[in-house]
N, C-alpha and C positions, 0 to 999 in steps of 0.2 A: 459860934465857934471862932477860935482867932486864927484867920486865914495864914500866919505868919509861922506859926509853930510848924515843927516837925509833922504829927500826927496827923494834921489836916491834906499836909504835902502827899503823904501817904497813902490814908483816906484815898484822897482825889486821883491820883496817880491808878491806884485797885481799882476805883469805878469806871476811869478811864479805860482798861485795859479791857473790863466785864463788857463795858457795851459795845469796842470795837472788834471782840471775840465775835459776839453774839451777830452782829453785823455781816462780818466777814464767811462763817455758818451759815448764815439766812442767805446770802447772795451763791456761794458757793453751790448748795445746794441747792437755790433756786435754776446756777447752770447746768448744776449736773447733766442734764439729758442734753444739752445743748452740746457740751466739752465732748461728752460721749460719743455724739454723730459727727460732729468734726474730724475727731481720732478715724475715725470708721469709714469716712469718705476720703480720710489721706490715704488711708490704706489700701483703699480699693483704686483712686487713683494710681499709687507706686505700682498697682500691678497690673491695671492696663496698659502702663506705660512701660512695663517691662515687655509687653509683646506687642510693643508698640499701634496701639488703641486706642480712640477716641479722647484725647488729651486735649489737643490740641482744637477739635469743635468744643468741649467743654469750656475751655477758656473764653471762647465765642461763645456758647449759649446763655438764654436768658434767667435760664435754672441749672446752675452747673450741677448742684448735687444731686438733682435728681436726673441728669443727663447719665452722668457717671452711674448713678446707683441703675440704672436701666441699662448702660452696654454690659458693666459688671454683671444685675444676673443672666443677660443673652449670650455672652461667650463664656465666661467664668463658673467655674466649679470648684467649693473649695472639699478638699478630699485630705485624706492623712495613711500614712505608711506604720507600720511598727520595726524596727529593726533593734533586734538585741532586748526587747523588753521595750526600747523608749518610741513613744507616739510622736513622727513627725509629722508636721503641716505640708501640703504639697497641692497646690494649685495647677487647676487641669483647664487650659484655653484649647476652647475649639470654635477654628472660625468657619467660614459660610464653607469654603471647598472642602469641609470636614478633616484640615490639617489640625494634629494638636502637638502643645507647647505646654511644657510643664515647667511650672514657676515655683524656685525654691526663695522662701524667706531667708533673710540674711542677717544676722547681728554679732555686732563688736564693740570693740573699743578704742575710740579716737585717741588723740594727744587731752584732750579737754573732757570727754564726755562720751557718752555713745552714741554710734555709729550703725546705720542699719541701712539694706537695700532690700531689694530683689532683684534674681535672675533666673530666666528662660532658657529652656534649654530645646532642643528640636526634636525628632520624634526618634532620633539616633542615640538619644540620651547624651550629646559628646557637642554638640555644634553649638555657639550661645546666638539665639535670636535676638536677645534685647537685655538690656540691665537698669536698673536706676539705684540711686543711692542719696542718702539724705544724712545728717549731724544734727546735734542739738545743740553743740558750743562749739563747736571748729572756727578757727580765729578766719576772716573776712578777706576774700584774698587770696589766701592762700590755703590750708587745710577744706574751708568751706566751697571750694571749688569740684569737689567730689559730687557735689547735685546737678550739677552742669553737665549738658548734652555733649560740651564738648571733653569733656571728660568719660562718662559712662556711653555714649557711642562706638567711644574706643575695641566696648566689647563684644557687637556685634561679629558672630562667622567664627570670633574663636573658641577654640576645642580646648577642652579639660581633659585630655588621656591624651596620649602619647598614640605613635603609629602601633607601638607593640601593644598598646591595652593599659598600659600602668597609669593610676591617676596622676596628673603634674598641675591639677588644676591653672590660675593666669599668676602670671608674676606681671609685678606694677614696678616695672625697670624705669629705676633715674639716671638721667641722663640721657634716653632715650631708648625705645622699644627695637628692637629688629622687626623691620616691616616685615619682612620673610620669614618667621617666627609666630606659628598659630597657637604662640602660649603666652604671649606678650604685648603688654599697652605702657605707655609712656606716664611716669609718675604727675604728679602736681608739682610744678615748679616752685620751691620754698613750701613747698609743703611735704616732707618728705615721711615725717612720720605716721602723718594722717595717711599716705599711698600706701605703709607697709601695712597699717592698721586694713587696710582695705582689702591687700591682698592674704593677710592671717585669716579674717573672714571669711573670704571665699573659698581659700583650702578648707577650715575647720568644721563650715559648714556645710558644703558641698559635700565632703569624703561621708558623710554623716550617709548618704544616699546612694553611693557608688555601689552597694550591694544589690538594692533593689533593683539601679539600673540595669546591671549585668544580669539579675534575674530575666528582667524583661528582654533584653535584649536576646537571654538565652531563647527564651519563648519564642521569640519573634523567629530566630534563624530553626526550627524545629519547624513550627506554621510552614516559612519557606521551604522545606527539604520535603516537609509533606506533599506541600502541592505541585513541588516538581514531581517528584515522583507519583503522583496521580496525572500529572499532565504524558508522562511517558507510559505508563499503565492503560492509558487513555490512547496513545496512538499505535501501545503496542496491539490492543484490540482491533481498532483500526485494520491495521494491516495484515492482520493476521486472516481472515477475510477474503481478503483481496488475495492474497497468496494462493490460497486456497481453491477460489474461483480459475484462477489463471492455472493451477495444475491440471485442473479439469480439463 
């Protein structure tokens, strides 16, 4: 065949393409299971680290994913809500003194790509224990500064509702946060849209949940009025007793 002609160029160019297709298929799916557990140990990571867990010996250990994959299933529970018809995700941490921390998944949309975290909330449904946050293309510097501790530390201790009850979830003020302000963390500097992207998240997916809170929270203050009034039910027999002996 005369290597110079068109059709040869052609030819060669299609068989080119066939075997680096076939290649790229073979290797891909020989990582499949591999890409897979990656994916699945970041994720368990982001959420020990939202209630702040075993991160930081992982990094030290000699087998990190299987470090992680062992504190993950010793505190972690992954559990799901329905409200309004849609199934959400909702991670349940309980640690040793039997405190638990419920860990909401988080996803958005950066300046470049998206945007995802998690965040802990405390047993008040209102108080953030911990947060982390990650990018897939947030520019170096600046937007991508979101994964940093010194950035998502910011949101430990703050409160999503207001003193009256209304949800306000965090605002990510540029320019600076009012330190006196338990709705408030200070933006990324030059990175201003990637901070609003942050704080859109947090509201849209947070409020996704504020029902259920309130449910439980209702629960919880009912439990309480319960067992006060059995604790008084309880000393009114008490004394009643005693009253009685003393008329005598």
């Amino acid at each position: 065949m005369n290597t110079n002609n068109n059709l040869y160029t052609i030819i060669y160019a299609a068989v080119l393409v066939v075997v680096v297709a076939v290649i790229l298929a073979f290797a891909s799916s020989l990582l499949k299971e591999r890409q897979q557990r990656n994916i699945e140990i970041e994720r368990k990571e982001m959420i020990l680290r939202s209630v702040q867990l075993g991160t930081d010996q992982a990094a030290r250990d000699n087998d990190k994913d299987s470090y992680i994959e062992a504190e993950y299933a010793k505190y972690i529970k992954d559990s799901s809500i329905n409200e309004q018809g849609k199934d959400l995700t909702l991670y349940i941490c309980t640690v040793e003194n039997g405190e638990k921390f419920y860990v909401i998944p988080l996803r958005g949309v950066g300046l470049w790509g998206p945007v995802w975290g998690y965040i802990s909330l405390k047993s008040d449904f209102n108080t953030v224990y911990g947060a982390t946050f990650d990018h897939k293309s947030e520019t170096p510097g600046l937007g991508a500064e979101i994964s940093t501790a010194a950035f998502y530390k910011q949101f430990e201790n703050k409160t999503v509702f207001d003193n009256a009850g209304n949800f306000v979830s965090i605002q990510v003020v540029k320019g600076g946060a009012d330190l006196s302000n338990g709705h408030e963390v200070d933006a990324i500097s030059g990175g201003t849209i990637t901070s609003k992207a942050v704080e859109d998240m947090l509201f849209k997916n947070i409020k996704e949940y504020t029902t259920f809170f309130a449910a439980k929270l209702k629960e919880a203050e009912e439990r309480a009025a319960e067992a006060a009034l059995q604790v008084q039910l309880s000393d009114s027999t008490a004394v009643a007793p005693a009253l009685q002996v003393n008329i005598k």
